[in-house]
N, C-alpha and C positions, 0 to 999 in steps of 0.2 A: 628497609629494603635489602635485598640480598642481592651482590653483585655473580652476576654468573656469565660464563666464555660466550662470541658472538660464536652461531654456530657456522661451519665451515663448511656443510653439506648442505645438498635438501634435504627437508624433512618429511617429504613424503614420495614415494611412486609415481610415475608418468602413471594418468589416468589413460585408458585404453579401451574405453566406449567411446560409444557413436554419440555426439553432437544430437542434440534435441531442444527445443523449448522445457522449461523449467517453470515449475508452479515455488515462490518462492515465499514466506511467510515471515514478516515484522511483528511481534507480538510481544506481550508480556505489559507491567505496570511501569517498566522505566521510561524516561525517554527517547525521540531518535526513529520512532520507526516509520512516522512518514519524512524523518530527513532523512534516511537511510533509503529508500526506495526513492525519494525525487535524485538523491545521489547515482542511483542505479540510470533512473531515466534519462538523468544528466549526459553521465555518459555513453549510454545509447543512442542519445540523439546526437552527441560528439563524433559519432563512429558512421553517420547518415542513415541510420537506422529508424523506422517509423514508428513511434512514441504516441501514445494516449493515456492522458491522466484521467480519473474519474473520483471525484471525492462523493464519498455518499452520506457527510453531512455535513459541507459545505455550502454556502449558499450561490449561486451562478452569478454573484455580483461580488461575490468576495475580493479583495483585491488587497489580500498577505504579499510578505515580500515575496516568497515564490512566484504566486501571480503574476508580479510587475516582471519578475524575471523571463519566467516563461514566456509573455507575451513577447517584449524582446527580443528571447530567440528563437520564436516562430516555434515551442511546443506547447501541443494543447493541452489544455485541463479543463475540466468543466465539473463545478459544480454542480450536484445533485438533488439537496436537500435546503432543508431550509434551520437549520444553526443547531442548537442546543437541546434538546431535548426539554431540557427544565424551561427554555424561553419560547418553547412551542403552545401556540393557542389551541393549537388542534393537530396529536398524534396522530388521528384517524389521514389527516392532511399528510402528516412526514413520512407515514405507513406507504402510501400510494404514491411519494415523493419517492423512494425508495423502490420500489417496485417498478415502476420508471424506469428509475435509472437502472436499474438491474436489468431490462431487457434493452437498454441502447449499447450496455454494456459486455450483454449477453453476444451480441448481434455482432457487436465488435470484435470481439475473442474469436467467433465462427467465424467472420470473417477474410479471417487471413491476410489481411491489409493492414496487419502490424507485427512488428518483432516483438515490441513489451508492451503491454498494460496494467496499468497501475490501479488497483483499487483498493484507493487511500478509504483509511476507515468504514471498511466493510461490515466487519466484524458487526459492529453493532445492529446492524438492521437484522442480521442473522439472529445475534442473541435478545433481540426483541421483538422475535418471532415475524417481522414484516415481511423476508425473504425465507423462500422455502429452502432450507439447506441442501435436499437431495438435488433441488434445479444447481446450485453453481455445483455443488459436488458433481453432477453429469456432467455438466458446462466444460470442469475444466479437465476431466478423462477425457472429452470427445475433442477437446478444444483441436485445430491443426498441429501437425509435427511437431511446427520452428515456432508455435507461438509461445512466449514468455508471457507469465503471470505474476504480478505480483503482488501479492495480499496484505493489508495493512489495519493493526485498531486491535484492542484489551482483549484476552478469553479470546482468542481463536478456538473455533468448535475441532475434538478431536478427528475430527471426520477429515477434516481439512488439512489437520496438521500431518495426519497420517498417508495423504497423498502426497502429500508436498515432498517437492526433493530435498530443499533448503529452508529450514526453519530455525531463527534467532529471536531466541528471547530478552529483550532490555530488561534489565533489574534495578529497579531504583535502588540508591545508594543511600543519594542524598538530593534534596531541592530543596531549591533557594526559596522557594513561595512559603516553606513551612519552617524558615525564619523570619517571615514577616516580607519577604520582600515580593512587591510583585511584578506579575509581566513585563518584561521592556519587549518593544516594538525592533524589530531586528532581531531578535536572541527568540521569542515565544510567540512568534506570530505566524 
C-alpha cells in the first residue's frame, strides 16, 4: 500500500445543473449491486421520500433479511417472479411473471407517486428476451422529471447503460463461495 496526503481541498467543482430524477444502473459480475440500490432506497425513505422496490426474480413470498427489514420500516418491495431460472418448471410461466411485473412497474415510474424505484434484477428478463427492451428504454426517457430509477442484475443492455446518468460496475475480485465455502444467512441472502 502506498501512503499518500489526506487531501485539503475538494476534488471537484460545485455542479451547476438543475435537479432532476436520475436513471441509475448496478451492474457488472461483482457483488453489491442490489445492496447498493436497497442502500440507495434506504436512505430515501430516511429522507420521507416515497420508495418502491420491485425484484423481478424474486418470489412475492421471499422473506431475505432485507424483507424482514423493509416490512419494519414500512418500505415496500414486492416480488415479481418466481426464483431461479434453473429451478423454474416452466419459463414460458417466469416469461409472463416478468411481463407482469414490468407493467406494474411500468405504471409505477408513470406514475409519479414516487421519488425512486428500484428494479432489482431487471437485467435478466431483458437479456432473456421476456421484456421488450425499446418498452423500458421509452419507459424511462418518458419517465416524469423527479422520478429516480434505479437499475439492477449482470450484462446491463447498452441501450440502458447509455441513458443512464450513473452507471457502476462491481468487479469481482474475489468470493468466498469459490473456496468452498457457502452462503451464510445475514451476509448472501
Amino acid at each position: 500500500m502506498q501512503i499518500e496526503p489526506a487531501p485539503t481541498e475538494g476534488q471537484h467543482a460545485r455542479a451547476e445543473g438543475e435537479r432532476r430524477g436520475l436513471v441509475i444502473v448496478n451492474t457488472g459480475d461483482g457483488k453489491g449491486k442490489s445492496t447498493a440500490a436497497f442502500g440507495l432506497a434506504l436512505r430515501a425513505h430516511g429522507r420521507g421520500k416515497a420508495v418502491k422496490i420491485y425484484q423481478f426474480m424474486k418470489v412475492p413470498t421471499a422473506r431475505f433479511g432485507e424483507h424482514r427489514l423493509f416490512e419494519q420500516i414500512g418500505l415496500p418491495v414486492e416480488g415479481l417472479g418466481d426464483g431461479f431460472t434453473w429451478k423454474s418448471r416452466d419459463l414460458e410461466h417466469s416469461a409472463q411473471l416478468a411481463r407482469d411485473g414490468w407493467e406494474k412497474a411500468r405504471a409505477a415510474i408513470l406514475s409519479n407517486a414516487y421519488f425512486l424505484l428500484v428494479l432489482d434484477e431487471i437485467t435478466y428478463p431483458l437479456i432473456y428476451g421476456w421484456l421488450p427492451l425499446d418498452g423500458v428504454v421509452q419507459t424511462l426517457r418518458e419517465r416524469p422529471r423527479d422520478v429516480h430509477v434505479c437499475l439492477t442484475g449482470r450484462r446491463c443492455p447498452p441501450e440502458i447503460v447509455e441513458l443512464a446518468d450513473t452507471v457502476t460496475e462491481m468487479r469481482q475480485v474475489k468470493h468466498a463461495f469459490d473456496a468452498g465455502i457457502p452462503a451464510q444467512r445475514g451476509i448472501e441472502d
